[in-house]
Structure formats: structure tokens, C-alpha cells
Residue, then its C-alpha position, 0 to 999 in steps of 0.5 A: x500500500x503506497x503511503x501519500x507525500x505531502x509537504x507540511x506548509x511549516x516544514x524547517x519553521x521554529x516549532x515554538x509557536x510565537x517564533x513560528x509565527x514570525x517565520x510564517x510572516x518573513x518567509x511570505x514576505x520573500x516566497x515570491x520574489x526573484x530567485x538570485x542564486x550566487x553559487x550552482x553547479x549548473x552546466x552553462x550549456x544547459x541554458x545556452x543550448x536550452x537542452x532538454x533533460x532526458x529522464x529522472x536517473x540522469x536528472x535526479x541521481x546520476x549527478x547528485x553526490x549527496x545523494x550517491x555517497x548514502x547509496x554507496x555506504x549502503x552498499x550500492x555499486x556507483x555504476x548502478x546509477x550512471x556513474x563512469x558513463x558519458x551518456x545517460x543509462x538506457x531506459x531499462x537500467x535508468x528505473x532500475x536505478x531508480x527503484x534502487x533509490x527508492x528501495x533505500x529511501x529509508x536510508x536517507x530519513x533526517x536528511x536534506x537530501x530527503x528534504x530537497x527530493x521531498x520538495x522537488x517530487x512534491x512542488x514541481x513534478x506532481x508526485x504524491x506518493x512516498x518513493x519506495x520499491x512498490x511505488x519507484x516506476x509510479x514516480x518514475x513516469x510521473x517524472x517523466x512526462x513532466x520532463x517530455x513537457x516542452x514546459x519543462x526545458x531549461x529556459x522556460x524553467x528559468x522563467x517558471x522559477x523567476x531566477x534572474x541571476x545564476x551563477x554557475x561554477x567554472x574552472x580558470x581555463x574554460x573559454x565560457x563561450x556558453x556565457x558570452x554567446x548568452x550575453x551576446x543573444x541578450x539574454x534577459x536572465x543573468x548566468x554569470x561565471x564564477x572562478x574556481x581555481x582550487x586545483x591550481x593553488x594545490x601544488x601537492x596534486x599529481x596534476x598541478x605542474x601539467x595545469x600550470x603548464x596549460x595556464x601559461x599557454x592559454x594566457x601566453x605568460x611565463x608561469x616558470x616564474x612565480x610572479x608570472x604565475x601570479x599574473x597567469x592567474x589575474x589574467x584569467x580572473x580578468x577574463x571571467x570578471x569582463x563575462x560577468x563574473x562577481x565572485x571567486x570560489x575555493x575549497x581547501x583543506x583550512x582557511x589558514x593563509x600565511x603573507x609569503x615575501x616574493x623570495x619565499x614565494x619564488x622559491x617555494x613555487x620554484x620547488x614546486x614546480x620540480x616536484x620537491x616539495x614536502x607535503x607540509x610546504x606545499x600546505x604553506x605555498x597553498x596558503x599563500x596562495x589563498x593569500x594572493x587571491x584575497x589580495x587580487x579581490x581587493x584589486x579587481x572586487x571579485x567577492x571572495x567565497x570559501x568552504x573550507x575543511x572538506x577532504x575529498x575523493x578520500x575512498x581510493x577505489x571510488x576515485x579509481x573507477x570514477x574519478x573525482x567528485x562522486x561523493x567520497x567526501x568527509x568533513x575535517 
């Protein structure tokens, strides 16, 4: 027997009364207002190219770490679910998936992965039933047909939604051609790129010297020089801030910063870049690299974002077979 989903209308309120009741009144005051979102990992092409989604699984789980990492610690294969493919699953293996998601909806009880699903299944899809293995196909097509509906292409949801301002995430040597082929269509809605140059400040990475390397082709500058490397960097943060970009993003392992002089500085980077550093003074060249990049957002103003402690990609065979960013991720 399949159990009703519904929203309670004070779900996350206060549950003292007095204090709910201010909550009710702020939380009308703003429900219908423009939505300015400041950080997303929102493909650019998505909105450039107006693409059309293709099924739940590929929508829903496929792209979703959170929601991975919960059915891979309860021992559920990643490729189950479309991980380590370039295309979406095929029909068949995209509901098995899904049953397998809602098979395991208990695990995600207290969660706010639960509480972002509930919210989607219920607000936008129409789906009014709890996920579970009876029900998965049930939701599955009701999922569906509201992804076949032309009212559902990336666009159009930005009109739905009001979104007026989205900014996506973008790594320092994307051409945001997908930008800049918006804001020369004169697209009404602002999609802005935001720098995020982690992999970059992190010398002890296996990849670091081959992205210094493509760094300083793409920018033409000579990164075998700190200060040169130092002026790649700018050179790039110039080049998103002139396609709209307001901010910077980082994610590093501390927020500690230390002020390098630029003998320290050259000398450390120069190490690096030989691959001679020690792991705890690659930790002391990526804080003052951090450092440098608060120093260019007082030069050119980009707003400096940072969401530190985050140890990622720590389950080696994960990050074998799927490579970085599928959940293997644990707070330090």
C-alpha cells in the first residue's frame, strides 16, 4: 500500500509557536520574489543550448553526490546509477536505478537530501506518493512526462522559477563561450561565471605542474616564474570578471593563509614546480596562495567565497573507477 507525500506548509519553521509565527510572516514576505542564486553547479550549456533533460536517473541521481555517497555506504555499486558513463543509462537500467533509490529511501530519513527530493517530487513534478520499491516506476513516469513537457526545458524553467541571476561554477581555463554567446543573444536572465581555481593553488596534486603548464599557454605568460604565475592567474580572473563574473570560489583543506615575501614565494613555487616539495610546504605555498587571491579581490572586487575543511575523493577505489567528485567526501 503506497503511503501519500505531502509537504507540511511549516516544514524547517521554529516549532515554538510565537517564533513560528514570525517565520510564517518573513518567509511570505520573500516566497515570491526573484530567485538570485550566487553559487550552482549548473552546466552553462544547459541554458545556452536550452537542452532538454532526458529522464529522472540522469536528472535526479546520476549527478547528485549527496545523494550517491548514502547509496554507496549502503552498499550500492556507483555504476548502478550512471556513474563512469558519458551518456545517460538506457531506459531499462535508468528505473532500475531508480527503484534502487527508492528501495533505500529509508536510508536517507533526517536528511536534506530527503528534504530537497521531498520538495522537488512534491512542488514541481506532481508526485504524491512516498518513493519506495512498490511505488519507484509510479514516480518514475510521473517524472517523466513532466520532463517530455516542452514546459519543462531549461529556459522556460528559468522563467517558471523567476531566477534572474545564476551563477554557475567554472574552472580558470574554460573559454565560457556558453556565457558570452548568452550575453551576446541578450539574454534577459543573468548566468554569470564564477572562478574556481582550487586545483591550481594545490601544488601537492599529481596534476598541478601539467595545469600550470596549460595556464601559461592559454594566457601566453611565463608561469616558470612565480610572479608570472601570479599574473597567469589575474589574467584569467580578468577574463571571467569582463563575462560577468562577481565572485571567486575555493575549497581547501583550512582557511589558514600565511603573507609569503616574493623570495619565499619564488622559491617555494620554484620547488614546486620540480616536484620537491614536502607535503607540509606545499600546505604553506597553498596558503599563500589563498593569500594572493584575497589580495587580487581587493584589486579587481571579485567577492571572495570559501568552504573550507572538506577532504575529498578520500575512498581510493571510488576515485579509481570514477574519478573525482562522486561523493567520497568527509568533513575535517
Amino acid at each position: 500500500m503506497s503511503v501519500p507525500l505531502e509537504l507540511h506548509p511549516d516544514r524547517l519553521f521554529p516549532a515554538e509557536p510565537s517564533t513560528r509565527a514570525i517565520a510564517r510572516e518573513l518567509y511570505a514576505a520573500v516566497a515570491d520574489l526573484p530567485i538570485i542564486s550566487p553559487h550552482s553547479h549548473v552546466p552553462p550549456e544547459w541554458i545556452a543550448e536550452d537542452i532538454p533533460f532526458t529522464d529522472p536517473t540522469s536528472l535526479l541521481l546520476t549527478p547528485d553526490h549527496y545523494v550517491l555517497r548514502l547509496l554507496h555506504a549502503n552498499g550500492l555499486d556507483l555504476a548502478a546509477f550512471g556513474r563512469g558513463r558519458d551518456t545517460p543509462l538506457p531506459e531499462a537500467e535508468a528505473r532500475e536505478a531508480f527503484r534502487l533509490f527508492c528501495s533505500h529511501w529509508s536510508v536517507f530519513r533526517g536528511t536534506p537530501m530527503r528534504f530537497w527530493f521531498e520538495a522537488q517530487a512534491v512542488n514541481i513534478f506532481g508526485v504524491d506518493v512516498r518513493p519506495s520499491a512498490e511505488t519507484a516506476d509510479q514516480i518514475f513516469d510521473t517524472i517523466q512526462a513532466w520532463i517530455d513537457s516542452p514546459a519543462s526545458r531549461p529556459r522556460a524553467l528559468m522563467e517558471q522559477f523567476d531566477i534572474s541571476v545564476l551563477a554557475t561554477t567554472d574552472a580558470p581555463l574554460d573559454d565560457l563561450r556558453h556565457h558570452s554567446a548568452l550575453r551576446e543573444e541578450g539574454y534577459a536572465r543573468r548566468l554569470l561565471p564564477t572562478f574556481r581555481p582550487d586545483r591550481f593553488l594545490e601544488p601537492g596534486l599529481p596534476d598541478w605542474n601539467d595545469l600550470v603548464d596549460d595556464l601559461g599557454e592559454l594566457t601566453g605568460l611565463d608561469v616558470d616564474t612565480y610572479a608570472g604565475f601570479l599574473a597567469a592567474l589575474e589574467n584569467r580572473r580578468a577574463y571571467f570578471k569582463e563575462r560577468g563574473a562577481v565572485s571567486t570560489d575555493h575549497s581547501h583543506a583550512d582557511l589558514g593563509t600565511v603573507v609569503l615575501t616574493p623570495a619565499e614565494g619564488a622559491r617555494l613555487y620554484a620547488d614546486a614546480r620540480d616536484d620537491k616539495l614536502s607535503p607540509d610546504e606545499c600546505a604553506v605555498l597553498r596558503r599563500g596562495l589563498v593569500t594572493e587571491m584575497a589580495r587580487m579581490s581587493c584589486d579587481d572586487g571579485l567577492t571572495m567565497t570559501l568552504h573550507p575543511a572538506v577532504y575529498r575523493n578520500h575512498h581510493a577505489e571510488t576515485y579509481r573507477r570514477f574519478g573525482a567528485d562522486v561523493g567520497a567526501a568527509i568533513t575535517i
